[in-house]
C-alpha positions, 0 to 999 in steps of 0.5 A: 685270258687265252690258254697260251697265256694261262699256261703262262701265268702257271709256269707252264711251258711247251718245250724243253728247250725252255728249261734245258739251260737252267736244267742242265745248270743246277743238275750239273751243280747240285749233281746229287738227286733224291730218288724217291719210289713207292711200296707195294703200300704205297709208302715212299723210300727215298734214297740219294744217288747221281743220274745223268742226262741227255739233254740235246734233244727235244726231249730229255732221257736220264740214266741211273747206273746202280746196284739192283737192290731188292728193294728198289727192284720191288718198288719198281715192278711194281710201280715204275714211276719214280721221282728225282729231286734237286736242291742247292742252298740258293733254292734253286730246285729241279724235280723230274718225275720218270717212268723207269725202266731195267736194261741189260743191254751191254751197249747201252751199258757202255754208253751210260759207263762213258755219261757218267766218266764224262759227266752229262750235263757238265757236273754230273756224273762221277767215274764208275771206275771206283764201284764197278770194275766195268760195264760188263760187271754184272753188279753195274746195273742201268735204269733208264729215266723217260721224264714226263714232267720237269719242274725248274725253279731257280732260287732268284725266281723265288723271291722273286714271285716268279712261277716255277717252269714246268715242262710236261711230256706229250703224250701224242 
């Protein structure tokens, strides 16, 4: 067996672009994510929030607009690696693990504000308006999400015996 077709056989694929659709479907439908981070024990904490994604390149980048929680906050210096987790009742399942990453930077502030009123990808997203009074309240803090692996499963697939599709970033 040749590694392309390995790859094959174990769901593994080189570009995003192969999973970006079935991505951008289940996110947009599932729209709620589980974000999971580690202590300082190495002991998870899970808590349910929305990130939104932009997905039109090569490589995906997530957004998280949230309170800066001192728990989160510890997790994350830390140990920035954190992992996002979808699910419908159809079985089908997105995982996106990230590294993330604190930023200030009003403009950028702005844009993840504008993600979220629009929805990105269609479906997630909500409008801000109705936790923060804009992208300069100092409470609307934003993390960004540089995925190094999406796992994309769909339930049909499942049943199917079709291999999860998991895409990895490189490293290069």
């Amino acid at each position: 067996m040749n590694s392309g077709s390995h790859a094959r056989s174990c769901g593994r694929v080189q570009d995003f672009a192969a999973v970006r659709e079935d991505f951008d479907a289940i996110v947009g439908a599932v729209v709620y994510s589980t974000m999971t981070t580690v202590d300082a024990e190495g002991r998870p904490r899970s808590r349910v929030l929305i990130p939104v994604w932009e997905t039109g390149g090569e490589v995906p980048l997530g957004w998280l607009g949230t309170y800066r929680t001192p728990v989160k906050t510890a997790h994350l210096r830390g140990n920035p690696h954190a992992s996002f987790s979808y699910w419908s009742p159809a079985q089908n399942t997105v995982s996106v693990d990230v590294v993330a990453e604190w930023i200030d930077d009003l403009r950028v502030r702005e844009h993840v504000w504008d993600l979220y009123r629009h929805g990105s990808p269609p479906g997630a997203g909500y409008d801000p308006g109705g936790f923060w009074e804009g992208p300069d309240d100092p409470r609307f803090q934003v993390l960004r999400l540089e995925p190094w692996r999406i796992q994309v499963l769909r339930g049909r697939d499942l049943v199917s015996g079709v291999p999860s599709r998991i895409w990895r970033r490189d490293r290069g």
